[in-house]
C-alpha positions as CSV (number, residue, x, y, z in Angstrom):
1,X,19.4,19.9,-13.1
2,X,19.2,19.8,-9.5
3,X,19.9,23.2,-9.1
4,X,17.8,24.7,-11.4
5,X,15.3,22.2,-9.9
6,X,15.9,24.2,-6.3
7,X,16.2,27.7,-7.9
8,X,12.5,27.1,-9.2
9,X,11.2,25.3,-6.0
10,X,13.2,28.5,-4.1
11,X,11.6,30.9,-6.5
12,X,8.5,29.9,-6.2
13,X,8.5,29.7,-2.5
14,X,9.6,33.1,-2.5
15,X,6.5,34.0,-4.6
16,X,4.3,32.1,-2.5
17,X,5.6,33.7,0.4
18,X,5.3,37.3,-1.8
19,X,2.0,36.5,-2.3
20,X,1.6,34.9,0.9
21,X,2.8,38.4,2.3
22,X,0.0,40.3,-0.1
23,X,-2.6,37.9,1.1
24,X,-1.7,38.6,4.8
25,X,-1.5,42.6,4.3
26,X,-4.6,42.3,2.3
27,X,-6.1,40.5,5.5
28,X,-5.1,43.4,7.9
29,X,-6.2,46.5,5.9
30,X,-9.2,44.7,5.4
31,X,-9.5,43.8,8.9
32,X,-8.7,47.5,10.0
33,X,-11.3,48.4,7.5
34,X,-14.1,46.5,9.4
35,X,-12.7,48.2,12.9
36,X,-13.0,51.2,11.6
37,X,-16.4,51.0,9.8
38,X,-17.6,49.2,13.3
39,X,-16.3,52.0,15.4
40,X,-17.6,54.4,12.8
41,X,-21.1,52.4,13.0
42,X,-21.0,52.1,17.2
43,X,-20.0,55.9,17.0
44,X,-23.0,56.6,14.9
45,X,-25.4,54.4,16.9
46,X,-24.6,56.4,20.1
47,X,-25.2,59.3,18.2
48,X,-28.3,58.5,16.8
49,X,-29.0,57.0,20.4
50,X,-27.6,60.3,21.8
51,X,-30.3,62.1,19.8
52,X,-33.7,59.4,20.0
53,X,-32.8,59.8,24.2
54,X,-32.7,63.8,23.5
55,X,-35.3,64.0,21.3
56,X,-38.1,61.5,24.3
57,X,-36.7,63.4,26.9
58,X,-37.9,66.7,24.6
59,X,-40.9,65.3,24.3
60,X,-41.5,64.4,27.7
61,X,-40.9,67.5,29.0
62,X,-42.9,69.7,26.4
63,X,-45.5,67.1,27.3
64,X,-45.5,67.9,31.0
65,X,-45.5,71.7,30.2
66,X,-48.7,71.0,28.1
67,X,-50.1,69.2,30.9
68,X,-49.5,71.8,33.4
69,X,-51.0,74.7,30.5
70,X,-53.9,72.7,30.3
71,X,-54.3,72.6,34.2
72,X,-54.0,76.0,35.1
73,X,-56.3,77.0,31.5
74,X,-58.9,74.8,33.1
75,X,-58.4,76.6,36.8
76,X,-58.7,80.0,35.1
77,X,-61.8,78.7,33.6
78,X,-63.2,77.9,36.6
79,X,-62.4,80.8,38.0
80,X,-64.1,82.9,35.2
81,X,-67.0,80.9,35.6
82,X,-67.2,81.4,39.6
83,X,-66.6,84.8,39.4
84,X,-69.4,85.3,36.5
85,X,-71.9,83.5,38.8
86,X,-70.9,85.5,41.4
87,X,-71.4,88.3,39.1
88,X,-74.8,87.1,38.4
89,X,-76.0,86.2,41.3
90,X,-74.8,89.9,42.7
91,X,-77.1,91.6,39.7
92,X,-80.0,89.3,40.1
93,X,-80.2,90.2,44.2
94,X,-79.7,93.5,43.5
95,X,-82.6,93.7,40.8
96,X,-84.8,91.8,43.4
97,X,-84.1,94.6,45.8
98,X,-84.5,97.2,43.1
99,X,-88.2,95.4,42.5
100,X,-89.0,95.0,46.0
101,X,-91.7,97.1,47.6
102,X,-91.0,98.8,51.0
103,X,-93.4,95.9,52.4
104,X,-91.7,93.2,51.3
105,X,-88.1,92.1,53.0
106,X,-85.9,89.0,53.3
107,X,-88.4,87.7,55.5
108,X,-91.9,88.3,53.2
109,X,-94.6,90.6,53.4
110,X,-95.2,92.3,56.8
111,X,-98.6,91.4,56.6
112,X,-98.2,87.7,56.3
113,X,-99.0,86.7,59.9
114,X,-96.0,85.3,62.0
115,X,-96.2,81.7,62.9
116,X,-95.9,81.0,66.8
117,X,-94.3,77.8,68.2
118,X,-96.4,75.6,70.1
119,X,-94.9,74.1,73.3
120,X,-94.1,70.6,73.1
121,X,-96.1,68.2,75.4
122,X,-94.2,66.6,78.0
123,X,-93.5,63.1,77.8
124,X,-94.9,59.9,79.5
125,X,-92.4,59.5,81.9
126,X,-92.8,63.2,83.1
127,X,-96.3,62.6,83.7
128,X,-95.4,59.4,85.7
129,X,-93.5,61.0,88.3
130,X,-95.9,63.9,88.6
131,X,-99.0,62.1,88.6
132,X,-97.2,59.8,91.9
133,X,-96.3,62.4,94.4
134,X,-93.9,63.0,95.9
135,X,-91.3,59.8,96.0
136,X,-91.2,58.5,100.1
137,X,-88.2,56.8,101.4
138,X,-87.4,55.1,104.9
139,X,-85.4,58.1,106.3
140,X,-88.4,60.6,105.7
């Protein structure tokens, strides 16, 4: 009775330790399972990192060239319009000559009388010292 009392406590420590085994292997394929999915996952994350950093820096830069495009489209604007003013500005002295009479020139008509530049008086200090004489000291 004893024995058969140790052959079941013996056979079912050996299933407890059989299932203890299962249990156990169970345990590590389900821990290698999470590894893996994690390093698949971290993996994936850097790629999809990989590509957000990729796609900014895209972004960025096409930004910067559409900057710069709109710069130099606004210089060559400016340029167009300078040049059409100077354009203008060319026809419209040109027709002014073209309607000009031999009389007229830059100045006006020839027979517009000149005006003449009056002399400025001399100031009161001038007239002080002339209005004196001749300034006398000891040694004359």
């Amino acid at each position: 009775m004893v024995r058969e009392r140790n052959e079941a406590v013996e056979c079912a420590k050996a299933q407890e330790d059989e299932h203890q085994r299962i249990l156990d292997l169970k345990d590590e394929s389900i821990k290698d399972l999470k590894d893996q999915l994690q390093a698949t996952t971290h993996a994936e994350d850097q790629h999809r990192l990989t590509a957000i950093e990729r796609a900014y820096y895209e972004r960025l830069k096409r930004d910067e060239e559409d900057k710069n495009e709109l710069a130099r489209a606004i210089e060559a604007r400016k340029a167009a319009q300078r040049a059409a003013q100077k354009v203008t500005r060319l026809a419209n002295q040109a027709r002014r000559r073209a309607l000009a009479s031999q009389d007229d020139t830059c100045q006006g008509t020839s027979e517009r009388p000149k005006r003449t530049r009056t002399p400025t008086r001399p100031g009161p200090r001038f007239l002080i010292r002339c209005t004196r004489g001749p300034v006398l000291t000891e040694q004359s």
